[in-house]
PyMOL Python script that loads the backbone (N, CA, C, O; Angstrom):
from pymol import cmd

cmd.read_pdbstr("""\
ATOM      1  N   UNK A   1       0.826  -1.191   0.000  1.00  0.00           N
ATOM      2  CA  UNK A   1       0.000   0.000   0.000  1.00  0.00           C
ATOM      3  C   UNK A   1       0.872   1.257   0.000  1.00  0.00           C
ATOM      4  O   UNK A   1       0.314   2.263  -0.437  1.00  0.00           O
ATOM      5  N   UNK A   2       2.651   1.436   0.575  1.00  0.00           N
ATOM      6  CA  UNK A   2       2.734   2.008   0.837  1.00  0.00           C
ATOM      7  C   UNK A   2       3.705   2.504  -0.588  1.00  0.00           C
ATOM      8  O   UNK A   2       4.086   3.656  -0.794  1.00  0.00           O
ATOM      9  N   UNK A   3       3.897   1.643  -1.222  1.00  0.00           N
ATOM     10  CA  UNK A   3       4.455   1.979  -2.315  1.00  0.00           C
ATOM     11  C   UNK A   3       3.514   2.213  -3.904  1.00  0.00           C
ATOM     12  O   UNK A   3       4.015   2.614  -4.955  1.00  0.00           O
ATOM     13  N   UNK A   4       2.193   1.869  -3.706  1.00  0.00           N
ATOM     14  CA  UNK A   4       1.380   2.398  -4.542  1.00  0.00           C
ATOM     15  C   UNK A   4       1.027   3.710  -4.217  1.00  0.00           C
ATOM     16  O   UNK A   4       0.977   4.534  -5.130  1.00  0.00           O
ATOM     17  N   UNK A   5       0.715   4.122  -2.796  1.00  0.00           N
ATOM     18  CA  UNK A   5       0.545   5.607  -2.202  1.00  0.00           C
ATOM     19  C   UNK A   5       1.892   6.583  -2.853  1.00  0.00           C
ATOM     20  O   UNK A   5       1.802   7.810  -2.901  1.00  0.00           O
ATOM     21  N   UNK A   6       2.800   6.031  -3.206  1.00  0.00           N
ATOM     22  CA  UNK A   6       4.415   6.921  -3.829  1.00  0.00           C
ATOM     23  C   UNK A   6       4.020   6.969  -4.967  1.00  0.00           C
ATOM     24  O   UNK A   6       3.828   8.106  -5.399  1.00  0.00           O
ATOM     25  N   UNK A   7       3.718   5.701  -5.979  1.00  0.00           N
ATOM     26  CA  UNK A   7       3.370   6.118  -7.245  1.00  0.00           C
ATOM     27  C   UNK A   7       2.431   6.313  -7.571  1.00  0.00           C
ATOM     28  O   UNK A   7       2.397   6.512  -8.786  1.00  0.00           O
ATOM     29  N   UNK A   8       1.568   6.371  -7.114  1.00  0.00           N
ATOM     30  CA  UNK A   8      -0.083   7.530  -7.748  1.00  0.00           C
ATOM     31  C   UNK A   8       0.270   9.211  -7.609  1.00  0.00           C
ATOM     32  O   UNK A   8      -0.205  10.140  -8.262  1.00  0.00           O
ATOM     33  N   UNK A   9       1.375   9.238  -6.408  1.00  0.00           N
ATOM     34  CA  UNK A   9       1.916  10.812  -6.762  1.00  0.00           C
ATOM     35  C   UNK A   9       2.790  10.680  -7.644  1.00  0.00           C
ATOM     36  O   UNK A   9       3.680  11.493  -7.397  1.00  0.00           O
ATOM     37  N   UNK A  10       3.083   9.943  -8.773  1.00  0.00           N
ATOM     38  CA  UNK A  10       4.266  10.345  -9.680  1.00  0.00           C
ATOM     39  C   UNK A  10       5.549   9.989  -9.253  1.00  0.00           C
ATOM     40  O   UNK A  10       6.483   9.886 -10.048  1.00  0.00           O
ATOM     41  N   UNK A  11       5.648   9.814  -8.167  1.00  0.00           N
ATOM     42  CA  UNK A  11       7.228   9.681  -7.773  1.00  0.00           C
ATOM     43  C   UNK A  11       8.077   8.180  -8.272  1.00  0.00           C
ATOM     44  O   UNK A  11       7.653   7.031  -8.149  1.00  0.00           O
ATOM     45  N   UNK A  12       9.158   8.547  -8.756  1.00  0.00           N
ATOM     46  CA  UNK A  12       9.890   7.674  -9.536  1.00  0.00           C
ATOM     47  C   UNK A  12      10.868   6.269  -8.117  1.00  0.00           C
ATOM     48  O   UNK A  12      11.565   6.627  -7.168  1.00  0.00           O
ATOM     49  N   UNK A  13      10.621   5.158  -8.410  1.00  0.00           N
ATOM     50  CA  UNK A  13      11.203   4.240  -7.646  1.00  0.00           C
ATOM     51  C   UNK A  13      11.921   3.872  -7.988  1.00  0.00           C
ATOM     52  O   UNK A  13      11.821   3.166  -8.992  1.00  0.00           O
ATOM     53  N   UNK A  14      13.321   4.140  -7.285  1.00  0.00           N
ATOM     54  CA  UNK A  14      14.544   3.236  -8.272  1.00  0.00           C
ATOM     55  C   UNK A  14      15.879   3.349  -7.210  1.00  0.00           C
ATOM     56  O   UNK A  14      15.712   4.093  -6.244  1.00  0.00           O
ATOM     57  N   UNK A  15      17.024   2.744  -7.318  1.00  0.00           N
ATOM     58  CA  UNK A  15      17.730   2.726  -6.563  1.00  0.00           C
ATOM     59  C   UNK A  15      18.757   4.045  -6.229  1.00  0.00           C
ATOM     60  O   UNK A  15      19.818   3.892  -5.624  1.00  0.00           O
ATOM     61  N   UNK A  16      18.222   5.498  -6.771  1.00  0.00           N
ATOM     62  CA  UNK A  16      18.827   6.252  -6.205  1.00  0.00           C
ATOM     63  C   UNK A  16      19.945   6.490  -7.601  1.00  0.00           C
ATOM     64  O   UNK A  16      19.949   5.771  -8.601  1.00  0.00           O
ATOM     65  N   UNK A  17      20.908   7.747  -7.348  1.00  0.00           N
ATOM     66  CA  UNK A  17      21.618   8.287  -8.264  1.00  0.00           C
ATOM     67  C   UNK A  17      22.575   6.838  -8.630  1.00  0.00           C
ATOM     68  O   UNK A  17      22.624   5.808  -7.957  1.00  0.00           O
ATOM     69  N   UNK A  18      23.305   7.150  -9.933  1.00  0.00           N
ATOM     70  CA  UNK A  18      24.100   6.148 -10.011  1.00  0.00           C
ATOM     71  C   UNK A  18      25.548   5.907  -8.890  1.00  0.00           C
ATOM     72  O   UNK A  18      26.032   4.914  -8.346  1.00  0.00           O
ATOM     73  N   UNK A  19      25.825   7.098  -8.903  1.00  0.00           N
ATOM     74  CA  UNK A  19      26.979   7.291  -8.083  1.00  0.00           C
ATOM     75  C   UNK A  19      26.972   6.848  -6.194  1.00  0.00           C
ATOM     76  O   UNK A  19      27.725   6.861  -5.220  1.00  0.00           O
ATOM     77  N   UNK A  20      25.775   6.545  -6.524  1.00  0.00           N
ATOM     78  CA  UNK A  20      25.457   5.886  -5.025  1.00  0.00           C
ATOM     79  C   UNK A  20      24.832   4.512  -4.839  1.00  0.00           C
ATOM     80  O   UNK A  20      24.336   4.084  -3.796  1.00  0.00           O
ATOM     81  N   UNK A  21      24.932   3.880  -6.018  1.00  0.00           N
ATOM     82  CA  UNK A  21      24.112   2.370  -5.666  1.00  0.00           C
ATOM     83  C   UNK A  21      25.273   1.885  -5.399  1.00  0.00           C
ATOM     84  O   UNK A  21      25.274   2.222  -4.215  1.00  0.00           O
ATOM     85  N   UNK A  22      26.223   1.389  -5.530  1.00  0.00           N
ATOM     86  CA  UNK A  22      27.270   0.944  -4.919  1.00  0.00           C
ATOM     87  C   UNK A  22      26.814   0.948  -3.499  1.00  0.00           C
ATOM     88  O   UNK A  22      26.296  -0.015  -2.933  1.00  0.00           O
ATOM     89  N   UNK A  23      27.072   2.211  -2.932  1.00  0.00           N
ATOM     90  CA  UNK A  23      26.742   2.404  -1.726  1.00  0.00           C
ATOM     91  C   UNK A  23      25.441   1.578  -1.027  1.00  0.00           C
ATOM     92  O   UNK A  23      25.322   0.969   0.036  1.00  0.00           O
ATOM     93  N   UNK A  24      24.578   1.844  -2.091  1.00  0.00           N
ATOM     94  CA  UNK A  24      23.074   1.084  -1.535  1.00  0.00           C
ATOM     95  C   UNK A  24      23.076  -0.479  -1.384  1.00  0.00           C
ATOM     96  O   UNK A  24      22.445  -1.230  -0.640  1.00  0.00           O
ATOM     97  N   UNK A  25      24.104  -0.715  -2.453  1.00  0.00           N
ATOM     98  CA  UNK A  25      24.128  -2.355  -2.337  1.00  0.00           C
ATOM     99  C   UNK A  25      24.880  -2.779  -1.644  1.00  0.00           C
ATOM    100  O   UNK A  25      24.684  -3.990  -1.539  1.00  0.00           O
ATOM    101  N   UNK A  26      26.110  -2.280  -0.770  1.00  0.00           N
ATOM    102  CA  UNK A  26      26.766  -2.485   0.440  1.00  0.00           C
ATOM    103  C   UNK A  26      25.746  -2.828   1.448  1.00  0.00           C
ATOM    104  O   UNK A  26      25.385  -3.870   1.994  1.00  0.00           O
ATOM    105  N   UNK A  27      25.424  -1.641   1.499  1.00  0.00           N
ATOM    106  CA  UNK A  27      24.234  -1.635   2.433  1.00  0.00           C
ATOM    107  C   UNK A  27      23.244  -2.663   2.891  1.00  0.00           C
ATOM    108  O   UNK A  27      23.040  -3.153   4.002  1.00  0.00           O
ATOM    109  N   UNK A  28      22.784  -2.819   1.925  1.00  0.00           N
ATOM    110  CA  UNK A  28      21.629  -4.188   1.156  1.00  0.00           C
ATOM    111  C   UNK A  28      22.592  -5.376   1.679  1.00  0.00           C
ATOM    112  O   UNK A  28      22.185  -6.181   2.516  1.00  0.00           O
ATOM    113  N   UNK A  29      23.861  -5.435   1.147  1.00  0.00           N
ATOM    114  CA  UNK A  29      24.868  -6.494   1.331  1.00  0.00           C
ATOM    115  C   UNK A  29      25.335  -6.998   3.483  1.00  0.00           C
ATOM    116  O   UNK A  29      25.253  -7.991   4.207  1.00  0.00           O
ATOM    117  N   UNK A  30      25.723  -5.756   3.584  1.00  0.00           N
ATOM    118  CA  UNK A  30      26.095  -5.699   5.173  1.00  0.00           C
ATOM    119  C   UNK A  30      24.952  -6.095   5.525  1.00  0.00           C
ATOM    120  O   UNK A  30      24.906  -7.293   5.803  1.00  0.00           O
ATOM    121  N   UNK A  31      23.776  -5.385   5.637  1.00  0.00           N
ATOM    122  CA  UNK A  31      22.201  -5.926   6.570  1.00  0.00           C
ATOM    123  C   UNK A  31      22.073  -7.232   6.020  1.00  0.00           C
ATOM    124  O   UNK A  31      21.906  -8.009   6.960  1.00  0.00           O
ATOM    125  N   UNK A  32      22.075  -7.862   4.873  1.00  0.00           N
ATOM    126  CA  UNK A  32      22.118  -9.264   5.271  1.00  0.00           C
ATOM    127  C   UNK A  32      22.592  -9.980   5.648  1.00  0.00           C
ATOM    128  O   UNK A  32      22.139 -11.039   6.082  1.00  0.00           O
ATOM    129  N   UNK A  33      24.261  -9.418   5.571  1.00  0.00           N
ATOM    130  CA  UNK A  33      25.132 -10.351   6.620  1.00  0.00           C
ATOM    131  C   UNK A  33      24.803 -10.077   8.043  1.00  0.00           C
ATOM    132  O   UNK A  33      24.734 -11.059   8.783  1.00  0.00           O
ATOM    133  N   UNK A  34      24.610  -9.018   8.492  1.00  0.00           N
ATOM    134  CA  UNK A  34      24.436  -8.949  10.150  1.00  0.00           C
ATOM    135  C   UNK A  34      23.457  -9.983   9.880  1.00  0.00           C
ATOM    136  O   UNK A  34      23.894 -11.119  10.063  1.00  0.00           O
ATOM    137  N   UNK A  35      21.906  -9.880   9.385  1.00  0.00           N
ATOM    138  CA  UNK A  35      21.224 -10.838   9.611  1.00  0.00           C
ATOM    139  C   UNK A  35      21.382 -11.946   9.702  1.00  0.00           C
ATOM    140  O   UNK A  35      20.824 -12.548  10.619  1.00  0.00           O
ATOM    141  N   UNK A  36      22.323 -12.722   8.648  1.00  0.00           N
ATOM    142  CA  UNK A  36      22.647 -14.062   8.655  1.00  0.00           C
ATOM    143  C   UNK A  36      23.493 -14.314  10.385  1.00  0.00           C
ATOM    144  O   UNK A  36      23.504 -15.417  10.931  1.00  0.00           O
ATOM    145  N   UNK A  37      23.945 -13.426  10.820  1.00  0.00           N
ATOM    146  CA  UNK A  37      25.110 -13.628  11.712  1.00  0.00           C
ATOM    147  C   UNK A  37      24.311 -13.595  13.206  1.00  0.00           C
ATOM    148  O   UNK A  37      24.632 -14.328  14.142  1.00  0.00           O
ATOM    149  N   UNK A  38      23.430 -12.804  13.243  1.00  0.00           N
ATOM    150  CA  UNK A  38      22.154 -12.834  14.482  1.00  0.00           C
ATOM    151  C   UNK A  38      21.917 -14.115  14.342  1.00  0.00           C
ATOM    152  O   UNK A  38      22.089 -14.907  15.269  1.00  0.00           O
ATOM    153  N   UNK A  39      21.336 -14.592  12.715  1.00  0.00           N
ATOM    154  CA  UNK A  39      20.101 -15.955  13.052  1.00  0.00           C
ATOM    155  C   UNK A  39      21.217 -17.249  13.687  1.00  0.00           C
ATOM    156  O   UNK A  39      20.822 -18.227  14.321  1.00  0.00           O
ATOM    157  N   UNK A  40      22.206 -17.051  13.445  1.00  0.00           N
ATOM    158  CA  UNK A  40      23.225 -18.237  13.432  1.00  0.00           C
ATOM    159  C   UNK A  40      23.545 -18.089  15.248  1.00  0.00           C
ATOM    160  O   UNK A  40      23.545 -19.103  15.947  1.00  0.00           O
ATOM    161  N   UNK A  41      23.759 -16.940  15.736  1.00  0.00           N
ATOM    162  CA  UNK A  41      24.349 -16.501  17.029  1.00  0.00           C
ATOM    163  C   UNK A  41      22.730 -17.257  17.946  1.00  0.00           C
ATOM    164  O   UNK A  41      22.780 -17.962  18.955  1.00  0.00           O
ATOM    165  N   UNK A  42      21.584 -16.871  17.284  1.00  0.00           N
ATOM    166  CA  UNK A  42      20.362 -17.017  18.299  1.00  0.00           C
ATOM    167  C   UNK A  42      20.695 -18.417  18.250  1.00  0.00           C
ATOM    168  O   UNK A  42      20.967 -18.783  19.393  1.00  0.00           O
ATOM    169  N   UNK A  43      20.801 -19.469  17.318  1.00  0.00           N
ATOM    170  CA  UNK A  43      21.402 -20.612  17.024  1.00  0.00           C
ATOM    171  C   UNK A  43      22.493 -21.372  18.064  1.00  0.00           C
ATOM    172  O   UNK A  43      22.432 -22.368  18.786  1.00  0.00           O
ATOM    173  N   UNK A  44      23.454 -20.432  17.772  1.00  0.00           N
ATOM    174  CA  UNK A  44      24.194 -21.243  18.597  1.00  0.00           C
ATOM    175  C   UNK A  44      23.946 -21.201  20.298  1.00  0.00           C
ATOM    176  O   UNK A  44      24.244 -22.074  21.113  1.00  0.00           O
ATOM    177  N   UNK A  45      23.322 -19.927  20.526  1.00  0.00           N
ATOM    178  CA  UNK A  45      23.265 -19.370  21.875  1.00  0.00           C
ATOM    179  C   UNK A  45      21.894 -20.572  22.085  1.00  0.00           C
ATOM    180  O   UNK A  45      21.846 -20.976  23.246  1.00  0.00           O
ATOM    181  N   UNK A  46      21.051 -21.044  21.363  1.00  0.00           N
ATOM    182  CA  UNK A  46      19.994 -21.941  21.881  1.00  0.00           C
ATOM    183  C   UNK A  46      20.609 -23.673  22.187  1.00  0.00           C
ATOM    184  O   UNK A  46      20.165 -24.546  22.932  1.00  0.00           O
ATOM    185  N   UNK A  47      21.894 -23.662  21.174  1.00  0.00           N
ATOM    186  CA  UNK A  47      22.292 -25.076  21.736  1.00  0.00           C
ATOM    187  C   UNK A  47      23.359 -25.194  23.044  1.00  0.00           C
ATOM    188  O   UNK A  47      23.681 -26.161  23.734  1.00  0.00           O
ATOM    189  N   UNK A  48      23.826 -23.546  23.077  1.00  0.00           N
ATOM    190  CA  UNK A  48      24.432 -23.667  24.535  1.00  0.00           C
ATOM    191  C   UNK A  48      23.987 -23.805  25.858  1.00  0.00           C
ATOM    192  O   UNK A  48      24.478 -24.217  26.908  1.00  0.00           O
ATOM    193  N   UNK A  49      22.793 -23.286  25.457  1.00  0.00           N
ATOM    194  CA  UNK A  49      21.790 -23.648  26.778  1.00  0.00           C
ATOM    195  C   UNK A  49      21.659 -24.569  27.207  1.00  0.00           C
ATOM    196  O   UNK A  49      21.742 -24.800  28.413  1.00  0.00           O
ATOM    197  N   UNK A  50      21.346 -25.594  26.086  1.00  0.00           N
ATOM    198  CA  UNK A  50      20.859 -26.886  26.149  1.00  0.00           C
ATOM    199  C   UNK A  50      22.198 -27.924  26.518  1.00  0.00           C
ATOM    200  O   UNK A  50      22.036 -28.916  27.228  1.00  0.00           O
ATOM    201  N   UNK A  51      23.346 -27.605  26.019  1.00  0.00           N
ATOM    202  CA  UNK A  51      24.561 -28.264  26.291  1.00  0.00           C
ATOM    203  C   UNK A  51      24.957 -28.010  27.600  1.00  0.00           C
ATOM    204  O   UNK A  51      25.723 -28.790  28.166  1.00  0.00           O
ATOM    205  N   UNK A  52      24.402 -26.719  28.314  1.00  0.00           N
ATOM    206  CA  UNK A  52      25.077 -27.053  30.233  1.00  0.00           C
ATOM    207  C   UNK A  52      23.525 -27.375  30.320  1.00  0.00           C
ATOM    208  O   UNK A  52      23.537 -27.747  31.493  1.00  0.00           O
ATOM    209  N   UNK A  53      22.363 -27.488  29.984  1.00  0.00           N
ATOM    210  CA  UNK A  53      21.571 -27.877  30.874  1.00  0.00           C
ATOM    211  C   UNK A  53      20.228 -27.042  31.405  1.00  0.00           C
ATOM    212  O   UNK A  53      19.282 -27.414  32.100  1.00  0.00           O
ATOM    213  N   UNK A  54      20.519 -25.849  30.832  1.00  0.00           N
ATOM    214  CA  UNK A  54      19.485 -24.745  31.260  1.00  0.00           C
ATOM    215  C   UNK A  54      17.901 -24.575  30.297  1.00  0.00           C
ATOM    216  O   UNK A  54      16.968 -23.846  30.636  1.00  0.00           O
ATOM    217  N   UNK A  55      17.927 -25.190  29.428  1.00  0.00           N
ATOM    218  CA  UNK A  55      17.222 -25.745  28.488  1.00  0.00           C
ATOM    219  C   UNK A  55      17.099 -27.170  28.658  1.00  0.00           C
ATOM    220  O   UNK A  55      18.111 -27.860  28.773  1.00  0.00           O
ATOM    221  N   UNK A  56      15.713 -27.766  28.688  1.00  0.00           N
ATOM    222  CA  UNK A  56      15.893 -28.964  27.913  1.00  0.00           C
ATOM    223  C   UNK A  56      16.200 -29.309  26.937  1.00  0.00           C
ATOM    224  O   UNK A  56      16.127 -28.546  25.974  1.00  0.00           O
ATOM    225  N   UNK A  57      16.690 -30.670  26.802  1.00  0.00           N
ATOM    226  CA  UNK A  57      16.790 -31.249  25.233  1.00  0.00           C
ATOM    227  C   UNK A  57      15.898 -31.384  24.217  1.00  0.00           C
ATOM    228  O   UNK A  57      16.071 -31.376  22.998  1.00  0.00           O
ATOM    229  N   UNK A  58      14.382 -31.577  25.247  1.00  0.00           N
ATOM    230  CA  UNK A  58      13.342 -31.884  24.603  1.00  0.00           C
ATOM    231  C   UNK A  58      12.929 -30.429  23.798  1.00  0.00           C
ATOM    232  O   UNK A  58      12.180 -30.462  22.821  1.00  0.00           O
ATOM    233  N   UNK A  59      13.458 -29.251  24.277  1.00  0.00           N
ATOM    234  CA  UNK A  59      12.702 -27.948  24.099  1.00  0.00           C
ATOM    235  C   UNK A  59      14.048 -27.458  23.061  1.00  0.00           C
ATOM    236  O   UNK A  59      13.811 -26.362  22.551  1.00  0.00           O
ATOM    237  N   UNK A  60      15.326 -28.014  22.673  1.00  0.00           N
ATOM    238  CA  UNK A  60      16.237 -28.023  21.653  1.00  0.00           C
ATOM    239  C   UNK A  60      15.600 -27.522  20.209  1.00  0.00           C
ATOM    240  O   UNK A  60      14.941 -28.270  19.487  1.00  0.00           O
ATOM    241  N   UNK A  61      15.851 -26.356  19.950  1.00  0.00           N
ATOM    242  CA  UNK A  61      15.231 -25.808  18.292  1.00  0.00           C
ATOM    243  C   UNK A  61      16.327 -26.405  17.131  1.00  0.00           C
ATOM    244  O   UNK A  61      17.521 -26.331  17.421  1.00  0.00           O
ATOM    245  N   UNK A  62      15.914 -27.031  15.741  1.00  0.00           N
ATOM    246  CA  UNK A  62      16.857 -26.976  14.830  1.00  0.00           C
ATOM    247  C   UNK A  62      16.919 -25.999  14.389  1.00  0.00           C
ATOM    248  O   UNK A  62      16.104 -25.157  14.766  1.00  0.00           O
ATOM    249  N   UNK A  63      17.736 -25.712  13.562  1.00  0.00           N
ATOM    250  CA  UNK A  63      18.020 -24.914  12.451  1.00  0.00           C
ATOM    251  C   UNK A  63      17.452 -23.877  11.666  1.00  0.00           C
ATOM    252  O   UNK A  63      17.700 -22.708  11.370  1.00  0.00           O
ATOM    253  N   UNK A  64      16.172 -25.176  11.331  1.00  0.00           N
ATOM    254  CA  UNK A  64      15.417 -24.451  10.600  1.00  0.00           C
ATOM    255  C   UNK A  64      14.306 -23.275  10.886  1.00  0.00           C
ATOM    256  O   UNK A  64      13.499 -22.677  10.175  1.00  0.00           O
ATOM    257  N   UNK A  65      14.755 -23.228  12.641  1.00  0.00           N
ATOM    258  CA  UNK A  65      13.259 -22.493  13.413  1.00  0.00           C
ATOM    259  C   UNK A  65      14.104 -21.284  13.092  1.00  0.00           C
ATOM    260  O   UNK A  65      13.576 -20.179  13.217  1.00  0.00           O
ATOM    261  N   UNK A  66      15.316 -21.368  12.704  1.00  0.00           N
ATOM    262  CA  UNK A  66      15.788 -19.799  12.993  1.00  0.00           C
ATOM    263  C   UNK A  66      16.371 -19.386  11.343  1.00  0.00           C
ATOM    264  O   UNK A  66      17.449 -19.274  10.760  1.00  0.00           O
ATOM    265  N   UNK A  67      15.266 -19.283  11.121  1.00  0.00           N
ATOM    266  CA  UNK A  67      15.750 -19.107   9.579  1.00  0.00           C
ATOM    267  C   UNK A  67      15.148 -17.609   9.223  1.00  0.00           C
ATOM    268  O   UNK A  67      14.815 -17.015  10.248  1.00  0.00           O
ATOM    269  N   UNK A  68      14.956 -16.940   8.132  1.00  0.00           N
ATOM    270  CA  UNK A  68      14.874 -15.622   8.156  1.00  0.00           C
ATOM    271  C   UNK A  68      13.155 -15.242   8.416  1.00  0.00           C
ATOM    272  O   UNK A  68      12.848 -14.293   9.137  1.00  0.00           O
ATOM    273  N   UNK A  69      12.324 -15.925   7.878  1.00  0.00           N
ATOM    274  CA  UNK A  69      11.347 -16.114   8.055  1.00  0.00           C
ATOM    275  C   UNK A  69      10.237 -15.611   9.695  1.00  0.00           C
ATOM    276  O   UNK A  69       9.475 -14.718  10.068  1.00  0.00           O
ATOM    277  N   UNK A  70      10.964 -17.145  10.279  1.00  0.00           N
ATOM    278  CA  UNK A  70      10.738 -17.391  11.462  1.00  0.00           C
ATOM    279  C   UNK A  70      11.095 -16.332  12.596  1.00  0.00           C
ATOM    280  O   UNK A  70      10.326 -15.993  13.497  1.00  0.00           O
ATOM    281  N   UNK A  71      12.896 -15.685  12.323  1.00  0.00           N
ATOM    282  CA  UNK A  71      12.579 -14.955  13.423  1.00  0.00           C
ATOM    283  C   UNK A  71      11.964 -13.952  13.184  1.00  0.00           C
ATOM    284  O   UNK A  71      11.329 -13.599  14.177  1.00  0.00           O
ATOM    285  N   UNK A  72      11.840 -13.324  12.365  1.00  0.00           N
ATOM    286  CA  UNK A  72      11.175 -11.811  11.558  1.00  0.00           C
ATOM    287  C   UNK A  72       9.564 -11.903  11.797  1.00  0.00           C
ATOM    288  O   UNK A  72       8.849 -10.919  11.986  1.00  0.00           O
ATOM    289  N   UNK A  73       9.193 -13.021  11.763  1.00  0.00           N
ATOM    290  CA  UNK A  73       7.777 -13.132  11.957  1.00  0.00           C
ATOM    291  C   UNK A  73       7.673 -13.411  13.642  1.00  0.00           C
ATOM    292  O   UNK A  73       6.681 -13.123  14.312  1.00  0.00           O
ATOM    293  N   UNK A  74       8.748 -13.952  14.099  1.00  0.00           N
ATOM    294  CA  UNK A  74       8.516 -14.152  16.182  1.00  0.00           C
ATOM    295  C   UNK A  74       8.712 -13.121  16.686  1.00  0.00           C
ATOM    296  O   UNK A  74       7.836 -12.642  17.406  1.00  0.00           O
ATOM    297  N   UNK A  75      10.125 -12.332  16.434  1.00  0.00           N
ATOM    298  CA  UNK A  75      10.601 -11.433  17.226  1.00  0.00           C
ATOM    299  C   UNK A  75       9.954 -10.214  16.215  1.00  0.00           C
ATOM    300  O   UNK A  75       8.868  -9.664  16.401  1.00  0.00           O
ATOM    301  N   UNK A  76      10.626 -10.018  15.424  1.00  0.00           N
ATOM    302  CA  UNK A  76       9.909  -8.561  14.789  1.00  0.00           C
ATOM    303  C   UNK A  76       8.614  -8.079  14.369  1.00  0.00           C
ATOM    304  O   UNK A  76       8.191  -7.028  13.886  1.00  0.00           O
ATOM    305  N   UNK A  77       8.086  -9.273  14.736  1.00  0.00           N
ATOM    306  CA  UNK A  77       6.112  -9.209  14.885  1.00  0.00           C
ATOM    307  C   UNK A  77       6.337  -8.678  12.778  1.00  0.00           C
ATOM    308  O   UNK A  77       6.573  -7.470  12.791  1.00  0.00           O
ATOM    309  N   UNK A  78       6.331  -8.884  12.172  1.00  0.00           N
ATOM    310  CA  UNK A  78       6.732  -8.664  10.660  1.00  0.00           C
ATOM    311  C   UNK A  78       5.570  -9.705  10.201  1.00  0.00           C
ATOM    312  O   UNK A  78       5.902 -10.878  10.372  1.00  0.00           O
ATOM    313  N   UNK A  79       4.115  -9.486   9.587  1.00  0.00           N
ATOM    314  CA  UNK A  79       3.416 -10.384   8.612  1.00  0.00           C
ATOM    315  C   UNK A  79       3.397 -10.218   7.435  1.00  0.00           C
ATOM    316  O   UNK A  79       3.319  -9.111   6.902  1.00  0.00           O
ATOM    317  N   UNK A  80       3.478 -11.489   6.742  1.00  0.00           N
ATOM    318  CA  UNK A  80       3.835 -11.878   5.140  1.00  0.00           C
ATOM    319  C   UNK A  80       2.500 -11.921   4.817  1.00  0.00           C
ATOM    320  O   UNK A  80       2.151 -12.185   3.667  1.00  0.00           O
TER     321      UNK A  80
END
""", "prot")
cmd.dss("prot")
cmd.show_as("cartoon", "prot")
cmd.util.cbc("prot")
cmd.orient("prot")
């Protein structure tokens, strides 16, 4: 909605001057690595729990719970 509300005023969508997408795609580039590097850290920090004991085993998440999806939709309240 919020990008049809931009173009019914005319306004042009695009990645910005040339001399700065570089820049934008760093950008684009770094935020997905932090992201990848959170989901992996919530990851490992959930099997350390479980390895001294402070967690059950039974309550042990794989992999796949922490994928980009999942936390964006748990923690960042974010609906698809």
């Amino acid at each position: 909605m919020f990008l049809i509300g931009i173009k019914e005023k005319d306004y042009v969508i695009n990645e910005g001057p040339i001399k700065c997408r570089l820049e934008i795609n760093y950008l684009k580039s770094f935020l997905s690595s932090l992201d990848i590097d959170f989901r992996e850290s919530l990851y490992n920090h959930n099997n350390y729990h479980v390895y001294k004991g402070t967690i059950r085993e039974n309550d042990w998440l794989p992999r796949e719970k922490f994928s980009y999806r999942n936390i964006h939709i748990n923690i960042g309240g974010m609906r698809w």
